[in-house]
C-alpha positions, 0 to 999 in steps of 0.5 A: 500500500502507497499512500499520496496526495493525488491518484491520477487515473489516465497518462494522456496529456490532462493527467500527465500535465496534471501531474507536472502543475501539482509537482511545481507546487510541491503536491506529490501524485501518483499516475496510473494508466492501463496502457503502455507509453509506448502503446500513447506514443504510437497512437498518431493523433492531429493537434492544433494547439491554441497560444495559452496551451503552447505558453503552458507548454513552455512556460510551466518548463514541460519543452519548448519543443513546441517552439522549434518543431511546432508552426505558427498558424495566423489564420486559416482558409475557409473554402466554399465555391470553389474559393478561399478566404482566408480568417486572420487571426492575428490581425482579427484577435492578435492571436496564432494558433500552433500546428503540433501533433497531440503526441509530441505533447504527450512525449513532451510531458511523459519526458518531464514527468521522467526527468522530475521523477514523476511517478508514473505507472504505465501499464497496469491492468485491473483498475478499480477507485474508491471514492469514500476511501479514496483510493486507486487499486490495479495491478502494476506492470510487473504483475504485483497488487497495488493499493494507493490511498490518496486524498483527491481523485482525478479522473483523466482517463479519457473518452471510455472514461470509468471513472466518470461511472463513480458519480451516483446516477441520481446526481450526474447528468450526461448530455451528448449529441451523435453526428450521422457523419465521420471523417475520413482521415489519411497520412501521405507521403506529400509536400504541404498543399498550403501553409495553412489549414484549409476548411472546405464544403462542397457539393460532396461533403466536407475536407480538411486540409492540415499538414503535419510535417515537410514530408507528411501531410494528414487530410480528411473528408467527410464520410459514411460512418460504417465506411470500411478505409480498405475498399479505398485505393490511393486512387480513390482517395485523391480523387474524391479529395481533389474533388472536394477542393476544386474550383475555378482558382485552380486550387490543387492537392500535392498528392503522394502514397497514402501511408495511413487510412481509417475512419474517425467517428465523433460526438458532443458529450458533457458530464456533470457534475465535473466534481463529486465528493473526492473525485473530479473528472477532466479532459475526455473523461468529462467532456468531448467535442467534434474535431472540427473546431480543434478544441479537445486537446485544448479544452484538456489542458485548460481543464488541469490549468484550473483544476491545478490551482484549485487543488493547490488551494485545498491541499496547500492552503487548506481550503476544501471549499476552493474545488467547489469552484472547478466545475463551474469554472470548467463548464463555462469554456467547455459550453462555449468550446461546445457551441464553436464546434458544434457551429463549425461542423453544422456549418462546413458538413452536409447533412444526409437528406439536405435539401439545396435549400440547405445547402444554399443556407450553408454558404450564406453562413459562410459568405456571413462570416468572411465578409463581416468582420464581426463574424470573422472575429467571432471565428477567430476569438473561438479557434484561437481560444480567445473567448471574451470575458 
């Protein structure tokens, strides 16, 4: 039996920058999560990282890796009819946003968590967590019972959260939304087809044109969610995207091998209470978003940024009442986060059985938001994670 002052259940990034906060105000943890770091490392994920999340990186002392491998994104290009238009958000909130995969962050944390002797317990299987105690009980990599009894715990187990369960159905209230659409997304051996992310609708759907490095690049187009990626040759795919991309401005995709294809299905879903009794829930564990505004890893680490400090007033100044703050607090971005992206995917995706009525709807959206500045802000204050006070 260990004891320590946090049980922490889920290594991603929300659990691991948890971890790191806490250490720098010297609250001892102890992380647990059922895969391998090797088994993180090797799930490829996108990330666009907003300015407050990329300064957290480097100025909390994680890596400022960010800086150096990362690019800076000004703005992005909405594509409809055949036409870009590009949103500036420097100009419009004098604010960037940051391209930088989801694991280099991961890497980045589970690196500091190693250097400043975190402990970390990858691997282990069996989880089960006691809210009265509370206590966190698994068994560890090497096969060996463990018990670790702790004073807070925080669920960061993700979107197959089991701790979000330990909240009493007579008090919780999960609210979600399904899409009846999902993406299909590659990785190619290709050079970049535009310096920036490209938002596109068409007759055919929704594309995503993002970038990942000089030499790889990640798109996605809006599919059937039981569509099975084998029966997609590389032919197939560049068609159907060059299609979602053409227009009379010549615009057109760098294309190269596909190195990887699957299929992403995706929902809106909220948990609350974030807070109940000793346990608290952050990042996916209590909240997930479509993609489209790329708000999820964001919507995580501002998450712990709260939950850090609060628990940093419970436990180090002794004042419990400060995590009454953490939901309400969380919930006020994670509700903004979840009107921006439901907006953007409701706008740019065309929904089964739209009429040309619709459609025509959806592009004097988009002609709204490009020609007002106004409506160009709002786009920009959300992406950028600039919300008004």
């Amino acid at each position: 039996m260990n004891r320590t002052q946090v049980g922490i259940i889920g290594a991603g990034p929300a659990g691991l920058m948890l971890s790191h906060l806490l250490s720098r105000s010297g609250i001892d943890s102890v992380v647990i999560d059922n895969r391998t770091r090797e088994e993180i490392e090797n799930t490829v994920r996108a990330g666009i990282l907003e300015a407050d999340s990329a300064r957290l990186l480097v100025d909390t002392g994680v890596s400022d890796r960010v800086l150096r491998d990362g690019h800076p994104h000004e703005g992005i290009d909405l594509r409809f009819g055949g036409e870009s238009h590009r949103v500036d958000f420097r100009k419009l909130v004098g604010e960037s946003v940051w391209l930088y995969p989801q694991t280099a962050v991961f890497v980045d944390l589970a690196n500091a968590r190693e250097r400043d002797h975190g402990d970390v317990r990858f691997g282990v299987s069996g989880t089960e967590v006691d809210v009265t105690t509370p206590s966190m009980r698994f068994v560890d990599s090497d096969g060996r019972p463990q018990e670790v009894r702790c004073d807070l715990l925080v669920g960061a187990d993700g979107s197959r959260s089991v701790c979000r369960n330990e909240v009493p159905e007579s008090v919780r209230t999960h609210r979600s939304r399904e899409y009846p659409f999902a993406w299909f997304g590659i990785i190619t051996e290709a050079p970049r087809s535009a310096p920036e992310l490209v938002y596109a609708h068409s007759p055919r759907g929704f594309a995503l044109i993002s970038q990942r490095t000089d030499t790889h690049q990640r798109m996605y187009f809006q599919c059937d969610p039981e569509t099975d990626p084998s029966e997609w040759t590389d032919d197939r795919i560049w068609e159907e995207l060059q299609a979602r991309v053409a227009g009379p401005d010549g615009f057109t995709l760098k294309e190269g091998p596909v190195t990887e294809k699957t299929v992403l299905r995706f929902r809106s879903f909220v948990a609350e209470p974030m807070r109940h009794g000793s346990l608290l829930l952050a990042g996916d564990a209590a909240h997930t978003v479509p993609p489209t505004g790329a708000k999820g890893l964001n919507l995580a680490l501002a998450d712990v940024r709260v939950l850090s400090e609060l628990i940093e007033r419970a436990l180090r100044r002794n004042d419990p009442a400060a995590l009454d703050e953490y939901g309400p607090r969380a919930l006020d971005r994670v509700w903004k986060a979840q009107h921006f992206s439901y907006w953007m995917t409701t706008m740019l995706h065309t929904l089964p059985g739209a009429t040309d009525f619709d459609v025509r709807r959806q592009l004097g959206e988009l002609a709204s938001v490009v020609a007002s500045e106004s409506g160009s802000r709002y786009l920009a204050e959300g992406y950028t994670g600039r919300w008004p006070a």
